[in-house]
C-alpha positions in Angstrom: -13.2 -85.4 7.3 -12.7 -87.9 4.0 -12.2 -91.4 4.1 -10.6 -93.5 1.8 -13.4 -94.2 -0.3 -14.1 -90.7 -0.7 -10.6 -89.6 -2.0 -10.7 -92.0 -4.3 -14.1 -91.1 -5.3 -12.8 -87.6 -5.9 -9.5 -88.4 -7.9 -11.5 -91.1 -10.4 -13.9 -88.5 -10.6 -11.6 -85.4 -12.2 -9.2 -87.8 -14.0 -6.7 -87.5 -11.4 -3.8 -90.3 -11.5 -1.2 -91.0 -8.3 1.4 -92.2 -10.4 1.3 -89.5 -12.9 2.1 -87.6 -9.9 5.0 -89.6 -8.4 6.3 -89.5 -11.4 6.6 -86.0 -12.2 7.8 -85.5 -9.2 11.1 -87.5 -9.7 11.7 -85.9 -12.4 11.8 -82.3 -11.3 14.3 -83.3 -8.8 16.5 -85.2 -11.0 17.0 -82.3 -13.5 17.5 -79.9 -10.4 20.4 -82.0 -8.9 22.0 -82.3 -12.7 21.5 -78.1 -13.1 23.4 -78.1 -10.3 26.7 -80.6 -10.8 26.5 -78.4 -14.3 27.4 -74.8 -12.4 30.1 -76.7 -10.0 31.9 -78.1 -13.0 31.8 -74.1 -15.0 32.7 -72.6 -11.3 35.9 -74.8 -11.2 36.8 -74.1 -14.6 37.0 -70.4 -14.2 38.7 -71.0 -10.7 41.1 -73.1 -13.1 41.3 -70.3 -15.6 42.0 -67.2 -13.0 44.7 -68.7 -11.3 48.0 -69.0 -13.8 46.6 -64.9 -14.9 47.5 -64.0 -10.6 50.5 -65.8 -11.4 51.3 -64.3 -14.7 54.4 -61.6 -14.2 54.0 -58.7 -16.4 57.3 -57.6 -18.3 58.5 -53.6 -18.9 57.0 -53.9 -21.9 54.0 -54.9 -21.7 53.6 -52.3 -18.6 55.1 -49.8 -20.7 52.3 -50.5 -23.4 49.4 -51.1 -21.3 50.4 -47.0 -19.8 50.4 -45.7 -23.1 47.1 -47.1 -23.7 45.4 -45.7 -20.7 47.0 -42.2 -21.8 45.5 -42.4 -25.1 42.3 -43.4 -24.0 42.1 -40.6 -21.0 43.1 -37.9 -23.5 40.7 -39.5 -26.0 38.0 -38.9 -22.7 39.0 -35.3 -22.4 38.9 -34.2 -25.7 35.5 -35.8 -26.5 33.7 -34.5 -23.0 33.8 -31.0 -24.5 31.7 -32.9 -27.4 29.2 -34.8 -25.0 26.6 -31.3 -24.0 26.4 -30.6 -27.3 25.6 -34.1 -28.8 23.0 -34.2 -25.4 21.2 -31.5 -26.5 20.9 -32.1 -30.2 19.5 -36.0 -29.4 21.9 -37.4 -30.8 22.7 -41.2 -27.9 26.5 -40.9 -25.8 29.6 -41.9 -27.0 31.2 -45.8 -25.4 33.8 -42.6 -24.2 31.0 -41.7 -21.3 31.2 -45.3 -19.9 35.7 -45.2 -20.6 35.7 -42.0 -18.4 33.5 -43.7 -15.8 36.1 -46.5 -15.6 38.8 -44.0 -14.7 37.0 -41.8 -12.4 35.4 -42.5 -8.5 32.6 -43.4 -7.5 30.5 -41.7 -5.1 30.0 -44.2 -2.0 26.3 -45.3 -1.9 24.5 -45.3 1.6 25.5 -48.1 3.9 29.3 -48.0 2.5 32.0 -47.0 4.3 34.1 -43.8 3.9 37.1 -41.4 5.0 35.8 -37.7 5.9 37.6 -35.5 3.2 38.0 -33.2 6.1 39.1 -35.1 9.3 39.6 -38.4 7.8 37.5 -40.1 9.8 36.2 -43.7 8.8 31.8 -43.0 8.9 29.0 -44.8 7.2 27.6 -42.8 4.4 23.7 -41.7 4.7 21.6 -40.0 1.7 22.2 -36.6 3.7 25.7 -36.7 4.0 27.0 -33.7 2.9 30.0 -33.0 0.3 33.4 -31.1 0.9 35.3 -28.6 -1.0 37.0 -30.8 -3.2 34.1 -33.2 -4.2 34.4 -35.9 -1.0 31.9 -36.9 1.5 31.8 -35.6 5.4 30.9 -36.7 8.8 28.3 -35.6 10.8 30.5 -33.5 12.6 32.6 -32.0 10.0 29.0 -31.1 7.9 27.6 -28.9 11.0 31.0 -27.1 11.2 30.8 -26.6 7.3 26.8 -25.3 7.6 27.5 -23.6 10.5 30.8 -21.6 8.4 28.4 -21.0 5.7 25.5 -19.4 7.5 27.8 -17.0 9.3 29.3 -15.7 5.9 26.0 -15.8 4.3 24.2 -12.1 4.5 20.5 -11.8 5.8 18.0 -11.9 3.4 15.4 -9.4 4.0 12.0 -10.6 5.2 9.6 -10.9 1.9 6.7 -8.5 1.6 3.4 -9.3 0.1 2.5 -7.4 -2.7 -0.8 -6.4 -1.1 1.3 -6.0 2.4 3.1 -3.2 0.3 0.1 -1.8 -1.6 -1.7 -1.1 1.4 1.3 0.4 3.5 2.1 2.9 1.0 -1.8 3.7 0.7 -2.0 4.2 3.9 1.3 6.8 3.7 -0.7 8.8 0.8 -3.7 9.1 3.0 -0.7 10.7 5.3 -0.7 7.6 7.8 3.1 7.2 8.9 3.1 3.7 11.1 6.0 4.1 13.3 7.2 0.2 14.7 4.1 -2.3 15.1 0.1 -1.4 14.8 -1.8 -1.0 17.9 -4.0 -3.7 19.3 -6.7 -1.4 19.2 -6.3 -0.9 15.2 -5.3 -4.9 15.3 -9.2 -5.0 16.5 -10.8 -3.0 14.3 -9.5 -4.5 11.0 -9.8 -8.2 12.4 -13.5 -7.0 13.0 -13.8 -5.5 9.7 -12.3 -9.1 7.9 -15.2 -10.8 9.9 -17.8 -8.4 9.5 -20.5 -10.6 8.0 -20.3 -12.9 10.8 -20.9 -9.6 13.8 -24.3 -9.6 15.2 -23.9 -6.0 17.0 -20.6 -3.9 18.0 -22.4 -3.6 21.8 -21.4 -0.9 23.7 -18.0 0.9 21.6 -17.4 4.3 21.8 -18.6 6.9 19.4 -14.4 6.8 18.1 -14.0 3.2 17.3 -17.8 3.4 15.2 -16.1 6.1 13.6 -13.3 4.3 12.2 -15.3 1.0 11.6 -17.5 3.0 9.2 -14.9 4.6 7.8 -13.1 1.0 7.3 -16.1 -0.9 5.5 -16.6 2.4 3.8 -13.8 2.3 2.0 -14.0 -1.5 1.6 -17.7 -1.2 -0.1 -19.4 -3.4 2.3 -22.3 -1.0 4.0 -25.3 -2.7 2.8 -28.6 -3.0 4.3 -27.4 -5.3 6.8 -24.3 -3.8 7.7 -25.8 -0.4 8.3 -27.9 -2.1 11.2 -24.9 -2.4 13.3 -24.1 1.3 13.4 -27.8 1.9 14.6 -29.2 1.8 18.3 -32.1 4.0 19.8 -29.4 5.8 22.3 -27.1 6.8 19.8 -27.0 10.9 18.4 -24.8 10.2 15.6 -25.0 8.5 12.0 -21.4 8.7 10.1 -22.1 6.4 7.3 -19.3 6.8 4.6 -20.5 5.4 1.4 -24.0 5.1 1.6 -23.8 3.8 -2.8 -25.4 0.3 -2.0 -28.3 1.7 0.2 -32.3 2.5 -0.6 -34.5 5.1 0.1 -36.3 2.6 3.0 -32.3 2.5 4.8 -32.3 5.6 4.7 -35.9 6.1 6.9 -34.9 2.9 8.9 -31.6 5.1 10.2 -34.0 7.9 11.9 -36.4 5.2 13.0 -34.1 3.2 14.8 -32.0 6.7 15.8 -35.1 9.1 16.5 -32.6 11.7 17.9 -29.6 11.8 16.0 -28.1 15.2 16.0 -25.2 14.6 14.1 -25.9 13.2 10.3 -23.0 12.6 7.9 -23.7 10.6 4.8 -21.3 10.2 1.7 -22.4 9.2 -1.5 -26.5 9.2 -1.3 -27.3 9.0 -4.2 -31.0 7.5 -3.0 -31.7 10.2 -0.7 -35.0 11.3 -1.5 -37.7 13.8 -1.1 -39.7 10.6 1.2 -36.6 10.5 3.6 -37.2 15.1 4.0 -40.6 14.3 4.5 -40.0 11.2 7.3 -37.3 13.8 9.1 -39.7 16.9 8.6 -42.7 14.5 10.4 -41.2 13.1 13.2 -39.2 16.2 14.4 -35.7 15.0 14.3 -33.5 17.4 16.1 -30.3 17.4 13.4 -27.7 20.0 14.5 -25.1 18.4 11.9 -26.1 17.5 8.4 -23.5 16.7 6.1 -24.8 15.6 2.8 -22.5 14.6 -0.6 -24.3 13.7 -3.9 -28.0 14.0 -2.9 -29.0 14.9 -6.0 -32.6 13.6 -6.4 -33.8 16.2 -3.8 -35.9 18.6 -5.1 -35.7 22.2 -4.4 -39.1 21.7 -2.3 -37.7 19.4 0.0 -34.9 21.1 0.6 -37.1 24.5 1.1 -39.4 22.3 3.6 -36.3 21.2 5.6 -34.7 24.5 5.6 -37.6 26.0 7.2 -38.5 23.2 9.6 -35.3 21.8 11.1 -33.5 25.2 10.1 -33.4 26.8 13.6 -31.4 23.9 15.3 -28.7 23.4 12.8 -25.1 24.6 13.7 -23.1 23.0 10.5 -24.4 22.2 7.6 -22.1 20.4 4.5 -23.6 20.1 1.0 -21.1 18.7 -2.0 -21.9 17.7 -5.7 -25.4 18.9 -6.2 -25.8 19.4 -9.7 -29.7 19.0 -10.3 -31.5 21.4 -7.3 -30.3 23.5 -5.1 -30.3 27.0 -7.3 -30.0 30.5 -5.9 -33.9 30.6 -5.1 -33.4 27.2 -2.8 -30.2 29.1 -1.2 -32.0 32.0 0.3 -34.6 29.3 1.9 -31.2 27.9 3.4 -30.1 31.1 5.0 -33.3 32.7 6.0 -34.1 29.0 7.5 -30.7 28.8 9.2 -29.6 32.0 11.1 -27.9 30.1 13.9 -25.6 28.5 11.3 -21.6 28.6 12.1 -19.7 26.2 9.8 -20.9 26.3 6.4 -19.7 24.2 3.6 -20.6 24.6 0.2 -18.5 22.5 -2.8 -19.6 21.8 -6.2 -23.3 22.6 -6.2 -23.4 23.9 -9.9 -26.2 26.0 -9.6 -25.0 29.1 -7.0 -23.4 32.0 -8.5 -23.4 35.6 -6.9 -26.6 35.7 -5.8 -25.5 33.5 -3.0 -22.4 34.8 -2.0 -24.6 38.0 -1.2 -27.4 36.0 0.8 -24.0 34.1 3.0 -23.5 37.9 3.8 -26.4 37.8 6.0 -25.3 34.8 8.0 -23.4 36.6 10.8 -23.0 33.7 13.4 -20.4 31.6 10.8 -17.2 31.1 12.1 -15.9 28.4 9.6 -16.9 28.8 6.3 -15.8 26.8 2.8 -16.8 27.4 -0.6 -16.5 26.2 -4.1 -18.3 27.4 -6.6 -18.1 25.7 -10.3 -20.3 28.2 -12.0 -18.8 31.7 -12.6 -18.5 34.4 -9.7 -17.0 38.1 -9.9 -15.0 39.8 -6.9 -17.1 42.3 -6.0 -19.5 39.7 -3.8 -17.2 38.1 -2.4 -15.2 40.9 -1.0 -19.0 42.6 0.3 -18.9 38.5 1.9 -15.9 39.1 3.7 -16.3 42.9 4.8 -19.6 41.7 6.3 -18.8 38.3 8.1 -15.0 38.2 8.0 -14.6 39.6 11.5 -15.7 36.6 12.9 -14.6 33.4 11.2 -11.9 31.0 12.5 -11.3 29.7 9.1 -12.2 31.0 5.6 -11.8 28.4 2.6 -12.0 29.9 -1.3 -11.2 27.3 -3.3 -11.4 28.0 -7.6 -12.6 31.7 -7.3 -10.8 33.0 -10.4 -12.2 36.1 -10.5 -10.6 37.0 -7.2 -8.0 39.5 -6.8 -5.7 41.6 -5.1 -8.5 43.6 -3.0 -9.9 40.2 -2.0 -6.8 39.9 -0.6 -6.6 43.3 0.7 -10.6 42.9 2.3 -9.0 39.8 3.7 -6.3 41.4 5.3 -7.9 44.2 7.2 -11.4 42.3 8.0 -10.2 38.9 9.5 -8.4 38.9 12.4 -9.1 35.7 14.2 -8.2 32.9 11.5 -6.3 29.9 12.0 -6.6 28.0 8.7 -6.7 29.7 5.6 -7.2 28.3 2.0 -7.0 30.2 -1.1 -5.9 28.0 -4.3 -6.4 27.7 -8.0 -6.2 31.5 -9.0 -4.5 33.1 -11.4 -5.2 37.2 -11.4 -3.9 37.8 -7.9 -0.3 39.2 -7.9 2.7 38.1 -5.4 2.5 41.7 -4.9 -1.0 41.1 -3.0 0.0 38.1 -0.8 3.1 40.5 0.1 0.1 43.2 1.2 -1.6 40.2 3.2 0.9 39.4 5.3 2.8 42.1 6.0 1.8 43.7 9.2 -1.3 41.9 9.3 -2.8 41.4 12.8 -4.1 38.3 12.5 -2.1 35.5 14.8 0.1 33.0 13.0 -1.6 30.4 11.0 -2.3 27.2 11.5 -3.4 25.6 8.1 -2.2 27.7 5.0 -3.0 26.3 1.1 -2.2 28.1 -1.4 -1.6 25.3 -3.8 -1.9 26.6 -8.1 -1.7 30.3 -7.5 0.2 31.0 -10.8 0.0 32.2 -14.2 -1.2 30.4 -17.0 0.1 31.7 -19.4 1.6 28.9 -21.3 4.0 31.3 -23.4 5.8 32.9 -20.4 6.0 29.7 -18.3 8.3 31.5 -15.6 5.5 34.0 -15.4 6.2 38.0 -15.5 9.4 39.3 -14.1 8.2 42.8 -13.3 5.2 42.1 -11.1 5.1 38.1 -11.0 1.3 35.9 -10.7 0.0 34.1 -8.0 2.1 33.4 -5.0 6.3 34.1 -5.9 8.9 34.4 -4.0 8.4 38.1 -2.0 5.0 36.9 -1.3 6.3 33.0 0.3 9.3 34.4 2.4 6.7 37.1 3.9 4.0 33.8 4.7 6.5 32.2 6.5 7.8 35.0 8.3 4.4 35.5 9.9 3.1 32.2 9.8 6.2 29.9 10.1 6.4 30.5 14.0 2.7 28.3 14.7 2.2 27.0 11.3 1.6 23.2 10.7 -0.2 22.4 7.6 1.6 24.1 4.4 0.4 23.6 0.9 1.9 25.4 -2.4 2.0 22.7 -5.2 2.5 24.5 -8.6 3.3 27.7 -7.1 5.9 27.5 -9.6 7.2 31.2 -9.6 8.9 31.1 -6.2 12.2 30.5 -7.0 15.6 28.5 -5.8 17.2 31.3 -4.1 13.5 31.8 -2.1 14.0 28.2 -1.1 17.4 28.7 0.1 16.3 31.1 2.4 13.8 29.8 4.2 14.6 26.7 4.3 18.3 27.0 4.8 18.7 24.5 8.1 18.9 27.2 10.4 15.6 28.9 10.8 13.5 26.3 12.7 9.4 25.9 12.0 9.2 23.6 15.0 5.1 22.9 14.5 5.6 22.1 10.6 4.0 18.4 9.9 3.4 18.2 6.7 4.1 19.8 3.6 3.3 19.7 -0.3 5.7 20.8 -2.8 4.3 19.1 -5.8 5.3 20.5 -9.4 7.8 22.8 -7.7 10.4 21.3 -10.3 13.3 24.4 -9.0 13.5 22.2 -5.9 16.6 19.5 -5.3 17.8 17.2 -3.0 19.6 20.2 -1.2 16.2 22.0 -0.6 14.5 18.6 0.6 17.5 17.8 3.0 17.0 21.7 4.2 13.3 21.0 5.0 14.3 18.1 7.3 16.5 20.6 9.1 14.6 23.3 9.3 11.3 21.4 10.6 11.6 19.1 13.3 8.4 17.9 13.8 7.7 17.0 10.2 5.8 14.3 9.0 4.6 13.6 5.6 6.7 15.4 2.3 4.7 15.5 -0.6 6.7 16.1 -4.1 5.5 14.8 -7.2 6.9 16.4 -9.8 10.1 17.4 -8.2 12.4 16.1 -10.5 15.5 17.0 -9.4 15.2 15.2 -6.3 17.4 11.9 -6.1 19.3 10.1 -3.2 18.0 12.6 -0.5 17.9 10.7 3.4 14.7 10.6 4.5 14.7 10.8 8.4 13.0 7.8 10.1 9.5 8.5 10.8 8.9 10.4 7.5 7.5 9.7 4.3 8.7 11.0 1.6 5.5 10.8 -1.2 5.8 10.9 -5.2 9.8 11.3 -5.7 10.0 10.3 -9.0 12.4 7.7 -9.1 11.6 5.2 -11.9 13.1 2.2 -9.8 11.9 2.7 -6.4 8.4 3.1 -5.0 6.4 5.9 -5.0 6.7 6.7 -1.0 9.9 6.7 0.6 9.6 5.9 4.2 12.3 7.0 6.1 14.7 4.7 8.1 17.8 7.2 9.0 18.5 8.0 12.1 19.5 12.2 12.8 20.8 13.2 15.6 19.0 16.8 15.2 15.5 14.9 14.6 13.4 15.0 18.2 
């Protein structure tokens, strides 16, 4: 606490004076107290002023005049507001005729006020979210949920958006002939939630050989099987390796797979391009008992290797797949593969560029095949492949012959009085065989209904008669279809003739009329078969119950057909729509 002595200490000290301070003091209040006698004298005066003007009686002329001038100036208003956007939008500042037409029109209450509902006339306080009425006013709370309850009941239902990669991968997944009827399962729901996570799995544990399936084929097609990745596919008690794009492995993954899986029996690997000669010599050495070996683009194997596996692991293999070889694997190497392989019953041999005749003549010698499948790039004649069919033909299930232009009518022919026991038949891209011929193959031929039939690009090519020749017409025409479905349409389920282009409209008509019924039929290309319409399309609907998937690029004259619900219509060219059409209509004749 201070004392006297020290406050005065303190004032002297910083030249502080106590009457200096009193007497600024009086001052302030004296010029507040005349400020405010000052603003009661200009008050009264205006009080003064207002009064005789509330008096004041206004003649019938002066009303008269004062009318007139509120005309002019609300005409003046209109005529000028027409004015106002433009002068807005060139810069140019508003008119005093903004603030005249202001005078003359209402205000909007502000929230707090009080109004009248426009509706129900009710007196309400007005909020920021009060809501406006048909003719501009304000509503109560009551009369605005009436109003946006009115509005929503008129208003149509907007569709649910979908995602651009929601769409991209549902109509992916209907080109890969995948038709998702209602909601996925929880067990698909699993594997794709699994597949988004993947680099956080440790180990799938104990799933069945099904669900590895479709995991590998999932990161397989999303690019993710690395080194890591392929270690979850791998346990000691599994037989089976499906690996579906093998592009991001070494040669070591490859060895670690039959280390970790010493008796895998079943080997499927897709794009190894770094399968080696070291991973022949690690299977050769440790005796691995393959039974299934399905190679595609194992290209830096040398013809050794595949000689020393041939004749090593030869005797225990059952199926053997082999696609894109372009550096070994040369007739030499081929007779290696079927003297080391008699036991041998599907066979698969696509786009390994070094096999000619020589071995269609050693395949001759395999006599336990029951599935075989060959395409050969490099040029073949007829006569081998007919001895091929006379000699094994007796016995296969199903016989693919895919780009054998050579072939002709007494393939064909061999075909029809060798097999007997097919169910799937392929024979496409071929351009000397006459409708005339696929007449002779089905016609009283004793082989059960197919299954699986494509005959997809069986047609001339000769550009300068585009219809082909009338007389004896190419590749598969119309004789030649109405006689495959007579024999085949019964059981068949699988039909392919895209650019079989010389069956025509009237063929069509026929067999697809809405009355004949191929109740097995599931799916169907008709690609580049530009005689077909939206009649022949609705036909095919009729006529096949059980269909599934419609493929018709090319069909131009197809437009506004209904697609049954269930069904995907696939490549429709319709410029404004998508590329698959999946159905939504309801038939009463659909099962």
């Amino acid at each position: 606490m201070y004392d006297c002595t020290d406050l005065m200490t303190i004032t002297l000290s910083n030249n502080i004076s106590a009457a200096q301070i009193s007497a600024d003091y009086e001052r302030r209040r004296r010029e507040a107290q005349e400020a405010a006698e000052r603003e009661g004298v200009a008050n009264a005066a205006e009080v003064a002023e207002d009064e005789p003007q509330e008096e004041r009686i206004e003649t019938a002329a002066q009303k008269k005049r004062r009318k007139r001038q509120q005309e002019q100036a609300l005409a003046k208003i209109k005529k000028s507001k027409g004015k106002k956007g433009k002068k807005s939008e060139a810069g140019e500042p508003d008119s005093d005729d903004d603030a005249a037409w202001d005078m003359y029109t209402k205000k909007t209450p502000l929230p707090g006020q009080l109004e009248n509902c426009e509706l129900c006339d009710k007196r309400f306080t007005v909020t920021p979210y009060s809501k406006t009425g048909p003719d501009g006013g304000l509503l109560c709370t009551k009369c605005s949920k009436e109003q946006e309850a009115a509005r929503k009941k008129d208003a149509k239902p907007k569709k649910q958006a979908v995602s651009r990669e929601k769409r991209r991968h549902t109509q992916s997944n209907l080109l890969d002939g995948i038709v998702l009827d209602g909601s996925k399962s929880l067990e698909q729901l699993c594997i794709e939630k699994v597949a988004d996570n993947i680099r956080d799995v440790e180990e799938f544990g104990d799933l069945p050989k099904s669900l590895l399936n479709r995991l590998s084929q999932l990161l397989s097609k999303r690019r993710v099987i690395t080194s890591r990745t392929l270690d979850l596919f791998l346990r000691p008690d599994y037989d089976t390796i499906d690996i579906y794009d093998c592009g991001k492995l070494e040669v070591d993954d490859y060895i670690k797979m039959f280390a970790v899986v010493p008796k895998a029996q079943n080997v499927n690997l897709r794009n190894a391009g770094q399968f080696k000669d070291e991973v022949i010599d690690y299977i050769v050495e440790r005796l691995i008992p393959l039974r299934n070996l399905q190679l595609e683009a194992a290209n830096l194997v040398s013809n050794e290797a595949w000689a020393k596996l041939f004749s090593h692991c030869g005797q225990g293999l059952e199926y053997l797949k082999l696609t894109w070889l372009d550096y070994s694997m040369d007739d030499a190497t081929f007779d290696h593969l079927v003297s080391g392989c008699p036991n041998l019953r599907r066979l698969k041999i696509k786009k390994c560029f070094r096999l000619n005749d020589q071995a269609l003549s050693a395949i001759s010698n395999l006599y336990n095949l029951e599935h075989l499948s060959l395409r050969f790039p490099s040029f073949t004649t007829s006569p081998p492949l007919r001895d091929l069919i006379t000699s094994i033909g007796a016995n296969l299930r199903t016989l693919s012959l895919e780009s054998f232009e050579e072939a002709d009518d007494e393939v064909l022919s061999t075909i029809h009085h060798t097999c007997t026991q097919l169910t799937k038949l392929r024979f496409c891209e071929n351009d000397l065989c006459t409708d005339a011929g696929f007449v002779s193959l089905f016609h009283n031929w004793q082989n059960p209904p197919l299954a699986f039939i494509d005959f997809s690009s069986n047609r001339s090519i000769d550009y300068t008669q585009p219809d082909g020749p009338e007389e004896d017409p190419t590749g598969l025409a119309s004789a030649g279809f109405e006689t495959l479905m007579a024999h085949s349409g019964s059981r068949l389920e699988h039909l392919e003739i895209a650019s079989c282009r010389h069956i025509d409209y009237a063929a069509f008509a026929r067999v697809f009329d809405g009355k004949k019924e191929y109740p097995f039929l599931r799916d169907i290309n008709i690609s580049f078969l530009t005689k077909i319409d939206t009649t022949i399309a609705a036909g095919i609907f009729r006529s096949c119950p059980a269909i599934k998937k419609v493929t018709a690029f090319g069909c131009f004259n197809i437009s506004d057909v209904a697609v049954p619900k269930g069904v995907a219509l696939i490549g429709v060219p319709n410029a404004q729509d998508s590329i698959v059409q999946e159905g939504e209509v309801e038939m009463d004749w659909m099962p």
